[in-house]
Each structure stands twice: as structure tokens, then as C-alpha cells.
C-alpha positions as CSV (number, residue, x, y, z in Angstrom):
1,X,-1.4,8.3,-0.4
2,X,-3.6,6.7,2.1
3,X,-4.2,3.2,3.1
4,X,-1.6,1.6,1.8
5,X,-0.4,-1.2,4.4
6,X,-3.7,-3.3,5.1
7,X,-3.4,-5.5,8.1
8,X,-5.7,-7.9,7.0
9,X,-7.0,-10.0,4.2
10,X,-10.5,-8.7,4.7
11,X,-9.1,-5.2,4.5
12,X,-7.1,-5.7,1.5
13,X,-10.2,-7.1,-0.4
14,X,-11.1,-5.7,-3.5
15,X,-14.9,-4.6,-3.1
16,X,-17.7,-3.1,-5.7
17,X,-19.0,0.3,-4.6
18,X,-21.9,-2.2,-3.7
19,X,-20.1,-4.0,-1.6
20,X,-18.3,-1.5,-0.1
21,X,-21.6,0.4,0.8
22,X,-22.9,-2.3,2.2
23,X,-20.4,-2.6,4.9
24,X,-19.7,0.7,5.9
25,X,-24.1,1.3,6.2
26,X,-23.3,-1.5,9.0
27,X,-24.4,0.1,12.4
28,X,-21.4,0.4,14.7
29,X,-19.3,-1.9,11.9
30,X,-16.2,-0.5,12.7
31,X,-15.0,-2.2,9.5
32,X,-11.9,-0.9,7.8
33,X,-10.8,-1.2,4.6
34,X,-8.1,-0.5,2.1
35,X,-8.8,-2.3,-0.4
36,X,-5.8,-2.9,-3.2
37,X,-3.8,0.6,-2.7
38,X,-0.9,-1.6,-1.8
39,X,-0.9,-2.4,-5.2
40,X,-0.7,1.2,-6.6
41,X,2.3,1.5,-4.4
42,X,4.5,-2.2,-6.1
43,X,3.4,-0.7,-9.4
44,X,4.9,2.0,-9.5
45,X,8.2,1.5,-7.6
46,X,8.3,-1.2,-10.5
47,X,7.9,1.5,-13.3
48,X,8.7,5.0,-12.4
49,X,12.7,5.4,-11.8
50,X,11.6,9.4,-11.2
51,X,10.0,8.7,-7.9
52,X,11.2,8.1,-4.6
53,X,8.1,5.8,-2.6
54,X,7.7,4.7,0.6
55,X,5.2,3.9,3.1
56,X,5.3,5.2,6.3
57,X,4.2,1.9,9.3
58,X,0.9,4.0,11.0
59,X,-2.7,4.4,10.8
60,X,-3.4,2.4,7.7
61,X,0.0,3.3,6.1
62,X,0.8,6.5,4.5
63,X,2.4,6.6,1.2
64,X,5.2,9.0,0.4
65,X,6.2,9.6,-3.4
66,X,8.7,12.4,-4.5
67,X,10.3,13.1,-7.3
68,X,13.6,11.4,-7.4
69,X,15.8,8.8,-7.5
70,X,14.0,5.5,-5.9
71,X,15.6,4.0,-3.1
72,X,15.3,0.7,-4.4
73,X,13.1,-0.5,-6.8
74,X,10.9,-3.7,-7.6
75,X,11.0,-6.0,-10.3
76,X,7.5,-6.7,-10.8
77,X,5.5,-6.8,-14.8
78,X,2.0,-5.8,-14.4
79,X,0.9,-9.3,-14.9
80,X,2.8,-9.9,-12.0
81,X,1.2,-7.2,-10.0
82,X,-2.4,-8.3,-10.7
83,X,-1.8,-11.4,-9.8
84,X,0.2,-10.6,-6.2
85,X,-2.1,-11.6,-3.4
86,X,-2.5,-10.4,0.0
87,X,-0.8,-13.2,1.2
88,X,2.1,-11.7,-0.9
89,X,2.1,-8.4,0.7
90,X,1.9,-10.3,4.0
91,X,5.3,-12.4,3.6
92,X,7.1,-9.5,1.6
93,X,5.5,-5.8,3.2
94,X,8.9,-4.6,3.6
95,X,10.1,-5.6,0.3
96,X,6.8,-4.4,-1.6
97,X,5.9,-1.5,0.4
98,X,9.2,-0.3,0.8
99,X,7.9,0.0,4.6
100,X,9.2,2.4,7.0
101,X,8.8,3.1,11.0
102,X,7.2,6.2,11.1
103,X,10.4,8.0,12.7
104,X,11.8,7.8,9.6
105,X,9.6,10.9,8.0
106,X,11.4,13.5,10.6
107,X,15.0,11.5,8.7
108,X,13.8,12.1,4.9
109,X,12.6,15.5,5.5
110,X,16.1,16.9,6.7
């Protein structure tokens, strides 16, 4: 999966396909975005103990999922999920995203 470890708040926004348009059509924007991914990623290491999920630390973080047992898994209800914020992800990105440096791919693949 792509784009799972915003860096910022107005990354991590949740846009229309309006919205979105509207600031990618902006000459030499240079605007990224992610959007909510991030929560894609806390969902399901909260309900799927068949996967293994992590997120790699590069470009706009890269999501891992295998089948298997999880590393560790979160505790989260879907309630919970909805209403985790990016200020969330911020103070708890290891935790949620199960983060990894990027070093650690060459590790999980042996």
C-alpha cells in the first residue's frame, strides 16, 4: 500500500474528488497528499490476526501486509478508528503504523 505515513495535517486531510482536483490542477502546486490511508493501515492491524502489517519510513510510507501472524496488534473499535485524528497518528506513528526504518525490508524478506 501507498501513502500511508502523511507528514502533515494538510496531507492527511480527507478531500472530495472535488477537492482533490482542485489542488492537484494547481500550476507547479507541488502539493502532496495522502489523505486517510493511515487509517486503513490501524484498522486492520486491529481486525485481521492473519496479517502481518507494517509501514516502511520512505517516500510517503509503504505499507507491507502478508499473511501471517501480526507482530503486534492494536486495540482499536471502528468507532475508535473514525474518530482518531492526525494529531493521533502524529503522537503515536510508531504505535499505529507499526513504523519501520526502511532497512528493515532487506531483514523481513530473509
Amino acid at each position: 500500500m501507498h501513502d500511508c505515513n502523511p507528514q502533515s495535517e494538510s496531507e492527511a486531510k480527507t478531500l472530495d474528488i472535488a477537492e482533490h482536483k482542485e489542488r492537484i490542477d494547481l500550476p507547479g502546486s507541488g502539493i502532496a497528499w495522502s489523505g486517510d490511508v493511515w487509517k486503513t493501515i490501524a484498522n486492520l492491524r486491529s481486525t485481521r490476526a492473519d496479517l502481518n502489517i507494517f509501514v516502511l519510513d520512505c517516500d510517503y510510507g509503504v505499507g507491507i501486509l502478508t499473511k501471517g501472524e501480526p507482530e503486534n496488534r492494536l486495540k482499536f473499535s471502528e468507532k475508535m478508528i473514525e474518530n482518531l485524528t492526525y494529531k493521533d497518528l502524529d503522537q503515536n506513528r510508531q504505535k499505529i503504523l507499526n513504523l519501520k526504518h526502511p532497512s528493515y525490508l532487506e531483514q523481513f524478506l530473509k
